[in-house]
N, C-alpha and C positions, 0 to 999 in steps of 0.2 A: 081398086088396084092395090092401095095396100093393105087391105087383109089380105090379098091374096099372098102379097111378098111376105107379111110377116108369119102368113103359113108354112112360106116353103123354108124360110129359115127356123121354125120351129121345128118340123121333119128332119131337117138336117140334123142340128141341134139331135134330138132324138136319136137320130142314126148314127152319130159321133159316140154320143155317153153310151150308149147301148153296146158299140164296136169298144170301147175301153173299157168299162165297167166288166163285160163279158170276157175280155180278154185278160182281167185284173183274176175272174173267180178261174181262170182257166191256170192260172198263174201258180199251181201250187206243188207243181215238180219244178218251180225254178229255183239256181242254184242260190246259195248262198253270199249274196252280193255286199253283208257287213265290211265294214272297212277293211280286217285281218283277212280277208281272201281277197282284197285290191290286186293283190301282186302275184302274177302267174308265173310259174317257173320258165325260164328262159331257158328252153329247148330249142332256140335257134341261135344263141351267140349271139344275141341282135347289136347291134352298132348302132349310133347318135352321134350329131354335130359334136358334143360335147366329148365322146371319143376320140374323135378325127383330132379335135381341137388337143387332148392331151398327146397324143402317139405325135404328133408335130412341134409339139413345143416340149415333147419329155417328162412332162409334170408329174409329181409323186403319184401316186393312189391316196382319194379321200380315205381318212376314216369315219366309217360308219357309227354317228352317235347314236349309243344304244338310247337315250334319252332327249326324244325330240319336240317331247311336251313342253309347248311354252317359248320356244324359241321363235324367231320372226325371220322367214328367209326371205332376200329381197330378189327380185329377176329383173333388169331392164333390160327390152327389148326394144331395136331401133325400129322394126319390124310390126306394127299393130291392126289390128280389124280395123276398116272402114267402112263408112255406110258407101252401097254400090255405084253414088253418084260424085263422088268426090272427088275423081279427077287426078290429078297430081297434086301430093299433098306431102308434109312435113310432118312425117307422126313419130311417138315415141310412148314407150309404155313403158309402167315399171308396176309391177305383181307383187306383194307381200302374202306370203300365206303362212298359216300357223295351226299349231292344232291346239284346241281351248279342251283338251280332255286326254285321257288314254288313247295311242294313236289305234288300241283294238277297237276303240271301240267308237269310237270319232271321227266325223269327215276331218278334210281337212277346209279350215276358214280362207275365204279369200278376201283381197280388197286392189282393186286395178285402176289406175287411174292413167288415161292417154291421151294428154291433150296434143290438139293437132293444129293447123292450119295450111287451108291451098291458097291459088293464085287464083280462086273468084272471090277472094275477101269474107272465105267462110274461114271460123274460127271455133275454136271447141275445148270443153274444158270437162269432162265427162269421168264421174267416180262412181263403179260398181262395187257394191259388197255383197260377198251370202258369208255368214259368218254362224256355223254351228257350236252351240255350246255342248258342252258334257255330256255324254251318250246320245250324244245327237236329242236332246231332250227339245230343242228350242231351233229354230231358224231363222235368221234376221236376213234380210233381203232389203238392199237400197241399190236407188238410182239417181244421182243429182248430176244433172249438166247445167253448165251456163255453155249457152252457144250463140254467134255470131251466124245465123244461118236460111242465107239467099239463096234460091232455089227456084227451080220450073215448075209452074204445074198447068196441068192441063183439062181443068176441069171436073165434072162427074164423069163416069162411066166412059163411054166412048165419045162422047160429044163435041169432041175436035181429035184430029190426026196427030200424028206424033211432028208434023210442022207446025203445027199451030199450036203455040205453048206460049206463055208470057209469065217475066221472069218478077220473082216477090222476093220482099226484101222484110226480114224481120228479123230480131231475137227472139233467145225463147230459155225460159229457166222452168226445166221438169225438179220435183222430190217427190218419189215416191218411197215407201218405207212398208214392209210390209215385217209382221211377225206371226210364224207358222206354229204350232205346236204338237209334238209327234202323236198320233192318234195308232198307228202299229206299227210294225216293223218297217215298212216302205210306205205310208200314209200320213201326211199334214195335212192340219186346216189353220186357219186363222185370219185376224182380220189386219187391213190396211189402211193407209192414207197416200192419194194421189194427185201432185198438184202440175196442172200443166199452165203456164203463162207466158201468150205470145203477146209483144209490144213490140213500139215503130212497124208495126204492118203495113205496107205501102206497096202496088206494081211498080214498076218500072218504066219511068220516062209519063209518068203520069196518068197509064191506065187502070182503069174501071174494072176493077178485079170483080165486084158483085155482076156486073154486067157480062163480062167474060166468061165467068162459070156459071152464073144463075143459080147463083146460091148467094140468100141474104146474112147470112149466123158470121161474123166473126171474120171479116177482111177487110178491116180499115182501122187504124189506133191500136187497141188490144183485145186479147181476147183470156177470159181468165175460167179455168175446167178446175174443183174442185170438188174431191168424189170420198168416197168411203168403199175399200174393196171388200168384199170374200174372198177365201182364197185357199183351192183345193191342189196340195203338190202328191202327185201317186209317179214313184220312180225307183226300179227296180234294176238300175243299169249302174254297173260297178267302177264306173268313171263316168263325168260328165265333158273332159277334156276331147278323148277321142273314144267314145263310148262300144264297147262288148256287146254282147246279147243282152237286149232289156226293153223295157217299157218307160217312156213318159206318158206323164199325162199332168197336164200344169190348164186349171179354170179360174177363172179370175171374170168374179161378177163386180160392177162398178158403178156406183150412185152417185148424181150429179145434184143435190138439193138447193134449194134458192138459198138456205141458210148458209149455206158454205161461203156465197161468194157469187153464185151464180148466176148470170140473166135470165136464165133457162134452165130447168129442170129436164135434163137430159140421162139415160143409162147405157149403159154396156155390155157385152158378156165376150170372153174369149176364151176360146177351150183349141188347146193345143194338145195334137197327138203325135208319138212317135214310136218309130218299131225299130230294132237291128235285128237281123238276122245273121250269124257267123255261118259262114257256108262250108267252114273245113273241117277234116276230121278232129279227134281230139288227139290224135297223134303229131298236129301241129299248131297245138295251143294259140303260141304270138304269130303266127301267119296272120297277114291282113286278108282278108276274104271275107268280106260284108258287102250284106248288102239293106240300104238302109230307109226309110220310109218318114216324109213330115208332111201332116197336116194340119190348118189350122184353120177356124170359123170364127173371123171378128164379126160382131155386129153391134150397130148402133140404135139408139131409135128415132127416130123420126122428129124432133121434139127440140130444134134450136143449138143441135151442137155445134160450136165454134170448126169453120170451115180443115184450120190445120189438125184438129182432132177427129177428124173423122177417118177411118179403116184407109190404111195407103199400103199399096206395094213398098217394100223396103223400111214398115217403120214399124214393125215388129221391134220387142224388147230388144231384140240387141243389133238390129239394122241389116239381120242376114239373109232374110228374105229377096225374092224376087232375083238371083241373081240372072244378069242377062238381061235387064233392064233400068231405062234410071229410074233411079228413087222418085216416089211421088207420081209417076206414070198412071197408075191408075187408082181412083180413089171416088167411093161410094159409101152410104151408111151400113152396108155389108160389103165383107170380103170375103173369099172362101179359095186359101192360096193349097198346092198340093204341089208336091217334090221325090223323087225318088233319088239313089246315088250306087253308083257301085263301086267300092272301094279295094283295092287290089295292092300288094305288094310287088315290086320289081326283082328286087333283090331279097339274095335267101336272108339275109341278116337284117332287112328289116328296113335301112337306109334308106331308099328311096321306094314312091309306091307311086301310085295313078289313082283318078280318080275317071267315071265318067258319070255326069250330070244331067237331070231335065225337070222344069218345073210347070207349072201350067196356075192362072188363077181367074176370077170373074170375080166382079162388083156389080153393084146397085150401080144407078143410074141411067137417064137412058133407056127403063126397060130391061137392061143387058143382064140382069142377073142370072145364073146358070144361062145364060142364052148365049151370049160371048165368049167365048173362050182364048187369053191370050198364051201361049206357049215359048220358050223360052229351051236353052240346052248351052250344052257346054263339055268341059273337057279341064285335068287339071296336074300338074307334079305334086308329090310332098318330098321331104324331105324330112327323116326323123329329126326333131331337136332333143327331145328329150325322151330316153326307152322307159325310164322312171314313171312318168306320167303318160309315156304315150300319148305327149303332145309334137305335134308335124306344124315345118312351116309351109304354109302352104301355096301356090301357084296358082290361079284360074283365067282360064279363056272363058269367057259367057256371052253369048249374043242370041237376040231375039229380031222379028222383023224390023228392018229399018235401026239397028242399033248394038252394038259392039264394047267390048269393055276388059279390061284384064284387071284381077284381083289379087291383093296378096294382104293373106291374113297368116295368124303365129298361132290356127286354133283351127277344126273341123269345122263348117257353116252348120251343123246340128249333130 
């Protein structure tokens, strides 16, 4: 039974690099996505929160510094991403970004940091960077939370209903650090460090969490995942904020050695894909009219990995998956989530737009792999904040069987 399973995630696997890779060589009437063409000429007058904000309060006109290298602009927003299960929460974000080179020729670097807390005694302290050096020569990627973070789970695969769940109680301190190196124009590789450590793991009112799911690895005291990544970035889209016509494609291979730390010698692979398609003529450039494409194939292997590290709906690098469902809902040593969105403008100026939404995914266990299908939809408002960055706040309604939710994040889910 499992060669069999780890045949069909190898096929997949295959069908994934094969769909991107092919789609990379096909890649070579695409336009020119270096930083100096970020900014598209505004052929619609477009309007942002931060308009509204000065034509009501009168405020001068910035002046535009011709010289922006080096400087550190800050953004706090009360407004931040949450992972899909959160519930009612108290969040706040504040953005630093800068550019570490010529702005021609240079992303621009970020670093966010949003700590939060709700009313089920979750708590969170979570700091992203990607910070590009000098013609984009280098790319540094981190992730460090400390979190406070009690939650439902329900098992492998399908193997209890969405009533029957039993709530766990743990902390959990991720660092991972990755550094890429440019290999061409739109291609990194480079290697990682990943550390995930969950402690006070404990059910709720004193149950049998190995009993409950049937899985022995990693649910009672702590459990501690130290890996060494690969790491393939290929992305060809002229923003990552609210992204244009382009391509991702982000692989990330992951070793768990007994030397590190580990009880278990455990690996990983995860190969994320994604498409935009602009559907409008080029006679109306900043019109919103995409439509937009996410897939992704986690897998694990069979081999002791600690229960909270293994493939979950909603716990993707930055928790945007699975909308229309809670977090941790489904969870197997494969996952294989898929997403479509179509994004549309309301207004001719840009101000407000709509989104509609559907995502669909299957796990390991249970059997259930491609064989279950769980499906998920939704619907949602933006609201420009910013026409600069082409970053929207954003609104979502999402529900799946037996389950309901409204979102608001200050960024696109991909």
């Amino acid at each position: 039974m499992a060669t069999i399973y780890i045949k069909h995630v190898f096929r997949l696997l295959l069908i994934l690099s094969w769909c991107a890779f092919s789609t990379v060589l096909s890649a070579q009437n695409a336009p020119d996505l270096s930083p100096a063409n970020n900014t598209l000429k505004d052929t619609a007058h477009q309007k942002d929160l931060l308009d509204v904000y000065e034509n009501w309060f009168k405020l001068p006109a910035k002046r535009e510094n011709p010289h922006p290298e080096n400087k550190v602009y800050f953004t706090i927003n009360p407004l931040a991403n949450m992972p899909t299960s959160s519930g009612n929460a108290l969040v706040t974000s504040t953005t630093a970004n800068v550019y570490l080179g010529p702005r021609s020729t240079t992303f621009l670097s970020t670093a966010n940091f949003a700590p939060y807390f709700n009313f089920n005694r979750r708590f969170g302290l979570p700091l992203r960077s990607s910070i590009w050096l000098k013609d984009n020569a280098w790319n540094i990627q981190g992730d460090i939370r400390l979190l406070v973070y009690p939650q439902y789970t329900w098992g492998l695969g399908t193997s209890h209903t969405s009533e029957e769940k039993e709530w766990v109680n743990y902390k959990y301190i991720r660092f991972y650090q990755a550094v890429l190196k440019r290999v061409n124009t739109h291609l990194y590789a480079g290697f990682g460090y990943d550390l995930d450590y969950h402690f006070n793991i404990a059910g709720d009112s004193g149950v049998n969490l190995h009993t409950f799911t049937g899985y022995p690895y990693g649910l009672a005291g702590n459990s501690l995942s130290s890996g060494i990544t690969f790491n393939i970035l290929y992305d060809t889209r002229n923003r990552n904020i609210y992204p244009f016509p382009g391509i991702f494609l982000d692989m990330v291979y992951r070793m768990n050695p007994r030397f590190l730390g580990n009880s278990n010698y455990w690996q990983s692979i995860f190969v994320d894909l994604r498409k935009y398609l602009q559907l409008n003529t080029s006679a109306k450039p900043n019109q919103q009219n995409t439509l937009a494409f996410w897939s992704f194939l986690w897998w694990n292997s069979n081999t002791g990995t600690p229960y909270l590290d293994l493939p979950s709906t909603g716990w993707d690098e930055f928790n945007r998956s699975a909308r229309g469902f809670d977090q941790n809902r489904y969870r197997g040593n494969g996952l294989y989530y898929f997403e479509t969105e179509y994004r549309r403008d309301i207004t001719k100026n840009g101000l407000f737009g709509f989104v509609v939404f559907s995502n669909i995914n299957t796990v390991s266990g249970s059997g259930t792999m491609f064989r279950s299908w769980h499906p998920a939809g939704g619907f949602g408002l933006r609201i420009k904040y910013s026409k600069a960055s082409n970053s929207n706040v954003a609104f979502d309604y999402a529900f799946s069987k037996g389950y309901q939710t409204i979102l608001f994040n200050f960024s696109e889910t991909f």
